[in-house]
C-alpha positions as CSV (number, residue, x, y, z in Angstrom):
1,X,-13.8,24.1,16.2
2,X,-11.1,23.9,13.9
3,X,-7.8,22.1,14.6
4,X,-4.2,23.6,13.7
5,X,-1.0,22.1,14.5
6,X,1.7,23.1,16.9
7,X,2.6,25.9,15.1
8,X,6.6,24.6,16.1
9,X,5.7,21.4,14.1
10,X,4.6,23.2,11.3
11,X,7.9,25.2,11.3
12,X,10.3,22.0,11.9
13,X,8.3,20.0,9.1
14,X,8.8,23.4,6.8
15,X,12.5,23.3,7.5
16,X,12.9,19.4,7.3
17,X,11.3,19.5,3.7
18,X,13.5,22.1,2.5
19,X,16.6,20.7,3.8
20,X,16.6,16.9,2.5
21,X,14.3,17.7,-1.1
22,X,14.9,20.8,-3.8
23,X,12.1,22.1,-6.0
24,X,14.1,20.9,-9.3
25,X,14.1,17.4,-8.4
26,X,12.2,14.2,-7.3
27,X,10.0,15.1,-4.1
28,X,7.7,14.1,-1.7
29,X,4.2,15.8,-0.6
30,X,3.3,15.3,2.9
31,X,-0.1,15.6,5.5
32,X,-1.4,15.7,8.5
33,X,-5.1,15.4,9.1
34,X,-7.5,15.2,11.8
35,X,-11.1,14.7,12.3
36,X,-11.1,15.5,8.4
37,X,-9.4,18.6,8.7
38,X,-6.0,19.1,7.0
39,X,-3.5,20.3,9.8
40,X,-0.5,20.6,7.6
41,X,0.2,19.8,4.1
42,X,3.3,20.4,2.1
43,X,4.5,19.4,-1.5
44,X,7.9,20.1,-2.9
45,X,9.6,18.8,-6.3
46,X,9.0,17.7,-9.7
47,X,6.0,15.1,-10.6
48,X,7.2,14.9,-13.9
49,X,10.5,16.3,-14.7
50,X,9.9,16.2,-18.8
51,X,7.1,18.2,-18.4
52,X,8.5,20.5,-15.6
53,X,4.6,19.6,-13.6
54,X,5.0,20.0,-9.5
55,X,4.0,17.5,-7.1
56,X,0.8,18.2,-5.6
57,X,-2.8,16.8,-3.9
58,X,-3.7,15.6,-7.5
59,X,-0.5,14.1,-8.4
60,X,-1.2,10.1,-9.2
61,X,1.8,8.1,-7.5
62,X,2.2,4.7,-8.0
63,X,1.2,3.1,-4.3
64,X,3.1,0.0,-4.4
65,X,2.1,-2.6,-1.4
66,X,-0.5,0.3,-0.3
67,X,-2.5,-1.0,-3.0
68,X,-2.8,-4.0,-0.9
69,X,-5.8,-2.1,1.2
70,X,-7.7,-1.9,-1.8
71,X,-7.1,-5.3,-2.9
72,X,-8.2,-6.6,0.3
73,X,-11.2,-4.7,0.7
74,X,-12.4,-5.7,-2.9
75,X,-12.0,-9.3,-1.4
76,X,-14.0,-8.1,1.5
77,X,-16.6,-7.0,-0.4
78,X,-17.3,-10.5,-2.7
79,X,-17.0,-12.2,0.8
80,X,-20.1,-9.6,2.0
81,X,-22.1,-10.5,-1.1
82,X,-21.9,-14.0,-0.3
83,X,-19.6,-14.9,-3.2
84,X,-16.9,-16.3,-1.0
85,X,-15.3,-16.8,2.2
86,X,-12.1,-16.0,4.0
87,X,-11.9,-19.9,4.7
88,X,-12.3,-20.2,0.9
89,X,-9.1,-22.6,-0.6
90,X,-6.7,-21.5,-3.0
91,X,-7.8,-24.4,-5.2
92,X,-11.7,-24.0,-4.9
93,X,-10.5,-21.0,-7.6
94,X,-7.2,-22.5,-9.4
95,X,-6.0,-25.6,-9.2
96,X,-2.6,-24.7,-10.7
97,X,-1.2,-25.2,-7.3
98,X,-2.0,-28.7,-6.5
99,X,-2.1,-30.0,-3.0
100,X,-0.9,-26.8,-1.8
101,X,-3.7,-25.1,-3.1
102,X,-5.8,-26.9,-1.0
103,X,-3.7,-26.2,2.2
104,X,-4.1,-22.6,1.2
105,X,-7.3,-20.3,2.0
106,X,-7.9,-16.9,1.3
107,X,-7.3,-16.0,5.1
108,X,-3.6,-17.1,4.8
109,X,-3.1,-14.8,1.6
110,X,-4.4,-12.0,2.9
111,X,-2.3,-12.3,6.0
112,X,1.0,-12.9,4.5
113,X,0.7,-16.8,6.2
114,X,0.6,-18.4,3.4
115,X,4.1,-19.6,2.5
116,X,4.4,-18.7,-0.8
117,X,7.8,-17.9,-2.5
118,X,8.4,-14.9,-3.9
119,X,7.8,-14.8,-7.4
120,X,10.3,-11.8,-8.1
121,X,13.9,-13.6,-8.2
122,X,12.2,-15.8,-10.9
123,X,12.0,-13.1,-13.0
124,X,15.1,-11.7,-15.0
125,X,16.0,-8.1,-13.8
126,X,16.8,-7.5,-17.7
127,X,13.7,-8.8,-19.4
128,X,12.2,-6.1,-21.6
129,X,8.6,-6.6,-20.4
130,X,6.5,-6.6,-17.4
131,X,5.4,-9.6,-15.7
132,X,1.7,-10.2,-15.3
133,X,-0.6,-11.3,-12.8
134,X,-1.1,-14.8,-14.8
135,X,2.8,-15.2,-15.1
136,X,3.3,-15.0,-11.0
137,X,0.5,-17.8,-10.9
138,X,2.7,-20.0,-13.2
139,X,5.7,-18.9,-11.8
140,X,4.1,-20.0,-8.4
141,X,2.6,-23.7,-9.6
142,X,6.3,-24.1,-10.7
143,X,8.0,-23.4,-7.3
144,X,9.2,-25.9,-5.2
145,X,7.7,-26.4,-1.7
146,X,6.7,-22.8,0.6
147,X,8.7,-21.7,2.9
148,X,6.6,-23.2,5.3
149,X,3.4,-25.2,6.1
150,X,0.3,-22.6,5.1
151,X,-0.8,-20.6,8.6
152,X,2.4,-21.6,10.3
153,X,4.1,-17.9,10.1
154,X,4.6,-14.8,8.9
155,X,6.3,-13.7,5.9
156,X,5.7,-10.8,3.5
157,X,4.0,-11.7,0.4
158,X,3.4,-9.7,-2.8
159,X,2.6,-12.9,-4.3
160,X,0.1,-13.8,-2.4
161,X,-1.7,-10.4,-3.3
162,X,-1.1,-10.9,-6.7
163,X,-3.1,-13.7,-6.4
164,X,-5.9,-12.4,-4.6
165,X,-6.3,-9.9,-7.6
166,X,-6.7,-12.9,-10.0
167,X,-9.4,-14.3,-7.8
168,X,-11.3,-11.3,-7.4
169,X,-11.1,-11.2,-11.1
170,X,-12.4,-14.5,-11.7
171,X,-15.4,-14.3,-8.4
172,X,-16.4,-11.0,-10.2
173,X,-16.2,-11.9,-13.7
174,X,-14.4,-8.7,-14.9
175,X,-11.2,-7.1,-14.9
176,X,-9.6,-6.6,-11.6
177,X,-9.2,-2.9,-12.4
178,X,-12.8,-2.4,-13.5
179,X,-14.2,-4.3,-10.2
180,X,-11.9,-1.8,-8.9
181,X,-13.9,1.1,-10.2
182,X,-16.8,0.6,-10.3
183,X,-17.6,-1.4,-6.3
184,X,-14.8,1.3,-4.7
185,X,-13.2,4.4,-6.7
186,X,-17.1,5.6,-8.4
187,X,-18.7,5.8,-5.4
188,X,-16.3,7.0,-3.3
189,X,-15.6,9.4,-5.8
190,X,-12.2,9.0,-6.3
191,X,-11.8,10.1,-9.8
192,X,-8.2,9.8,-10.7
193,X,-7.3,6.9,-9.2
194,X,-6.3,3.8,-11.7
195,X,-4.3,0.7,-12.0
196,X,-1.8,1.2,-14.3
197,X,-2.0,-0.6,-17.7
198,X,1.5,-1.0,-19.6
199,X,-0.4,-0.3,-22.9
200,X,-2.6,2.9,-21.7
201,X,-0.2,4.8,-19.3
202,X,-2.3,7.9,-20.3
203,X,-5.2,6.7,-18.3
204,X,-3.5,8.2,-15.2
205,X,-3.7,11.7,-15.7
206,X,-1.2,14.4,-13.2
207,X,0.6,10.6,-13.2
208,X,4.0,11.5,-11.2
209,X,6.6,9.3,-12.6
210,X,9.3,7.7,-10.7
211,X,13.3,8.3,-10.1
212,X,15.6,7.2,-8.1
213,X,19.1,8.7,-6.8
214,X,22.4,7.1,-7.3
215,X,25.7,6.2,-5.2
216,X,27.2,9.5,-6.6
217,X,24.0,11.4,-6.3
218,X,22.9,11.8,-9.6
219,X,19.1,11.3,-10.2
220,X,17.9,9.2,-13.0
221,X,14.4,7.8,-14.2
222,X,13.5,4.3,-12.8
223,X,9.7,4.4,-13.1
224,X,8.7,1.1,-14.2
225,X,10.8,-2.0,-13.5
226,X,9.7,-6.0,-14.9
227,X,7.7,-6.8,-11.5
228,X,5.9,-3.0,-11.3
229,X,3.1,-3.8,-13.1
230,X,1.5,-6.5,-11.4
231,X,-2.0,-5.8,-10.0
232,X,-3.2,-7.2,-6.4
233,X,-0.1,-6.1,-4.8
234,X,1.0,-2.9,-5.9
235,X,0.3,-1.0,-9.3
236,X,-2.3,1.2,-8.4
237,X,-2.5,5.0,-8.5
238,X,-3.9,7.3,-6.4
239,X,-3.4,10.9,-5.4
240,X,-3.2,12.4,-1.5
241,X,-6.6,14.0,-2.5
242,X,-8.3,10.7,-3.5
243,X,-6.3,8.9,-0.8
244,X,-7.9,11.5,1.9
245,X,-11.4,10.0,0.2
246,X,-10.5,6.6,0.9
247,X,-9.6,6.9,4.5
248,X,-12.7,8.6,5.5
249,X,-14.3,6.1,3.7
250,X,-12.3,3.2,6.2
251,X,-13.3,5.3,9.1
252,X,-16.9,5.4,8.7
253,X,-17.6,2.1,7.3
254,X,-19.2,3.7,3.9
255,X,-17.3,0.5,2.2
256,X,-16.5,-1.9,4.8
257,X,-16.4,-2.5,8.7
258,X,-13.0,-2.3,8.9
259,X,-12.1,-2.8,13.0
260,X,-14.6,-6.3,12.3
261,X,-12.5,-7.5,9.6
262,X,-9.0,-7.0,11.7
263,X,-10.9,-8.9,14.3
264,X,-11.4,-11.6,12.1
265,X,-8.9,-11.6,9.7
266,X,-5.0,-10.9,10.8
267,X,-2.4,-13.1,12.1
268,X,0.5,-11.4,14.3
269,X,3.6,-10.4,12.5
270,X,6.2,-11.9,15.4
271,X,4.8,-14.3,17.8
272,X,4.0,-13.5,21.3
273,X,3.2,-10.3,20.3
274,X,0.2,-8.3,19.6
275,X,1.9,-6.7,16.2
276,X,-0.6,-8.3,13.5
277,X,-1.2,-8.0,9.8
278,X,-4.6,-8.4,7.9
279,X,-6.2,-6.6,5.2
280,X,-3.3,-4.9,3.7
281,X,-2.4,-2.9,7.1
282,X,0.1,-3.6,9.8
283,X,-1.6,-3.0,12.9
284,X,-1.5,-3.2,16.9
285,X,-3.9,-2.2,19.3
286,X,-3.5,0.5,22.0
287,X,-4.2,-0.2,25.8
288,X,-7.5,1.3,25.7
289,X,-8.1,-1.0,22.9
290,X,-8.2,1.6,19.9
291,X,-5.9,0.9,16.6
292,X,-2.6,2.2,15.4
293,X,-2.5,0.9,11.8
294,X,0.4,1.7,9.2
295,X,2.0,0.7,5.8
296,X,4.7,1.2,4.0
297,X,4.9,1.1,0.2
298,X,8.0,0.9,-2.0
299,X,8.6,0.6,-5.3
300,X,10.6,1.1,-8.3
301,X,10.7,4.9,-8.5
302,X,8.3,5.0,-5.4
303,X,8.6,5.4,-1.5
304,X,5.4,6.1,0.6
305,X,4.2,5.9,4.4
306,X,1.1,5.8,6.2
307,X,-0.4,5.8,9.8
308,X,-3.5,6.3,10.6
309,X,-5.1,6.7,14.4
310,X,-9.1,5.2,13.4
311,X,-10.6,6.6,16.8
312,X,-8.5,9.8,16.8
313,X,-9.4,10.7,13.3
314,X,-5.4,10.9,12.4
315,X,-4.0,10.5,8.8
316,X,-0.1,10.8,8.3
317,X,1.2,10.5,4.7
318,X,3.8,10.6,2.6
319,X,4.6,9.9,-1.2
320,X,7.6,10.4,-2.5
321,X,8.1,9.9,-6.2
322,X,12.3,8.9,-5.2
323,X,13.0,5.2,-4.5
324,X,14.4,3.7,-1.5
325,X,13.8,6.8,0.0
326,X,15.4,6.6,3.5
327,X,14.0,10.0,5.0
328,X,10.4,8.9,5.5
329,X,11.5,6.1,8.4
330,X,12.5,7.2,11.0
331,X,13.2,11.1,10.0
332,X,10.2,12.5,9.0
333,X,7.8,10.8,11.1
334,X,9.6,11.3,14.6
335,X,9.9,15.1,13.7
336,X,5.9,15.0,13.0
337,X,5.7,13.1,16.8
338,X,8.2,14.8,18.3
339,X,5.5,17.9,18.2
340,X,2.1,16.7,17.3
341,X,-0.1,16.4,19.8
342,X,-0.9,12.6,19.5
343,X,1.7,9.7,19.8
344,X,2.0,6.5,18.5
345,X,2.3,3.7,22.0
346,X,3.7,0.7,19.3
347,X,7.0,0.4,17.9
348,X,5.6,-1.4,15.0
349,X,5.5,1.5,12.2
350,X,9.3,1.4,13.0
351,X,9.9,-2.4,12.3
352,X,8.0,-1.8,9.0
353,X,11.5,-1.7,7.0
354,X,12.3,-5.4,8.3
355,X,9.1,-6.9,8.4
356,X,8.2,-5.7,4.4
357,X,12.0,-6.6,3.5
């Protein structure tokens, strides 16, 4: 039987989208589905404002720290072939890092317990190239001490993701983005989706570029900054189409067993609570035991939400090609609970602003 949405949701959602975006600007395109069926779906402004194309399911944004799903499965997937393990040290792979390296296992990267510092204020705001995944590893080794013993906290870490790219790399014995490919876009038949490579942007075809909107309201182009082109943690592109492919994917276990990795792999986000993190999702569980898991991803030019319901079958999204775009939290997604008939029971999704800083 097929599914529809309140048809008072899909009216408030219309109205929402019209009032805060404009057809001749940066935009957003947004869905709902449910037990695979799309209940509501709506795009609205330019993907590319040089070439006049629209945003739409095919439109490839840059994901930002959504990419860190995919990174972590990848790792998932070596760990299933028996090419490494979660306990795995930092410096059975590198020893750039010392001592701490040894401290460090794979578990606390991919958990944000690591400690790290960031390796973004080391790099000049100004500089007239990107960083690269091998920079934040030097850029790391020459940090002082973390912020705190390894497994001791919680504390949002692109750089530990960025590293966990480099390992897959060197476990795999290929590019990151070609592992990429060929263990989980190919046969999941996600066809447009890419990490971005400064020197062959036109790899990403329907490739939405990024803007942002200043104090006095004027748009202006802010695609790519110095620390947008790292790998593990965020430069990956993907469309809502191939993104729908990759969620089914999660909820059927085609790739991984996703609830028996959570189980192993997280570490709570604040403690005393049951708000965790592990393999690149934020998640809590509900009181009958099912997940709420969500993610938010920002980036230069870039703003995107996701929550997903894994035993109702419920996807929410939204990419937004506008950065530091404030409407997604909390505006758009309490209008799409205010009416939909399934709720979130967490306050976590909300927290996501703090917790990701």
């Amino acid at each position: 039987m097929k599914e529809t949405l309140p048809q008072n949701l899909a009216t408030a959602l219309d109205q929402e989208l019209e009032a805060v975006y404009a057809p001749s600007a940066p935009g957003i395109i947004v869905s709902v589905t449910r037990k695979g069926q799309v209940l509501y779906e709506k795009s609205i402004g330019w993907a590319n404002a040089l070439t006049g194309e629209r945003i739409g399911p095919q439109s490839n944004f840059r994901m930002a720290s959504l990419t860190k799903q995919f990174t972590a499965v990848g790792l998932a997937l070596l760990e299933q072939a028996g090419a490494l393990s979660f306990q795995s040290r930092f410096a059975d792979f590198f020893p750039q890092l010392g001592e701490l390296g040894q401290q460090i296992t794979l578990q606390h990267l991919l958990t944000h317990t690591s400690g790290l510092r960031d390796y973004e204020p080391e790099v000049a705001p100004t500089r007239p190239y990107q960083v690269t995944d091998a920079e934040v590893l030097e850029i790391t080794a020459r940090q002082p001490g973390p912020y705190f013993p390894p497994g001791s906290q919680f504390r949002y870490s692109n750089t530990g993701y960025v590293l966990l790219g480099l390992i897959i790399e060197k476990v795999a014995q290929k590019p990151f983005g070609d592992f990429l490919r060929e263990a989980i876009f190919q046969p999941l038949g996600m066809a447009g989706t890419r990490l971005y490579h400064p020197h062959r942007p036109s790899e990403i075809q329907h490739r939405a570029l990024g803007y942002a909107r200043e104090a006095s309201g004027r748009v202006i182009a802010a695609d790519q900054s110095p620390c947008s082109a790292t790998r593990g943690d965020g430069c990956l592109y993907t469309s809502l189409h191939d993104y729908r492919l990759w969620h089914q994917a999660l909820l059927q276990g085609n790739l991984v067993d996703l609830p028996s990795l959570l189980q192993r792999v997280h570490a709570p986000v604040q403690p005393g609570t049951d708000r965790c993190y592990g393999m690149g999702w934020f998640f809590t569980k509900r009181a009958t035991g099912d997940l709420e898991l969500c993610h938010t991803g920002n980036s230069s030019g870039f703003s995107h939400l996701v929550v997903s319901l894994p035993r109702e079958e419920v996807l929410i999204t939204a990419f937004s090609n506008l950065a530091d775009n404030p409407h997604l939290l909390p505006g758009l997604l309490q209008t799409v609970l205010y009416h939909a008939p399934f709720q979130l029971e967490s306050a976590l999704v909300w927290q996501l602003p703090a917790l990701t800083r």
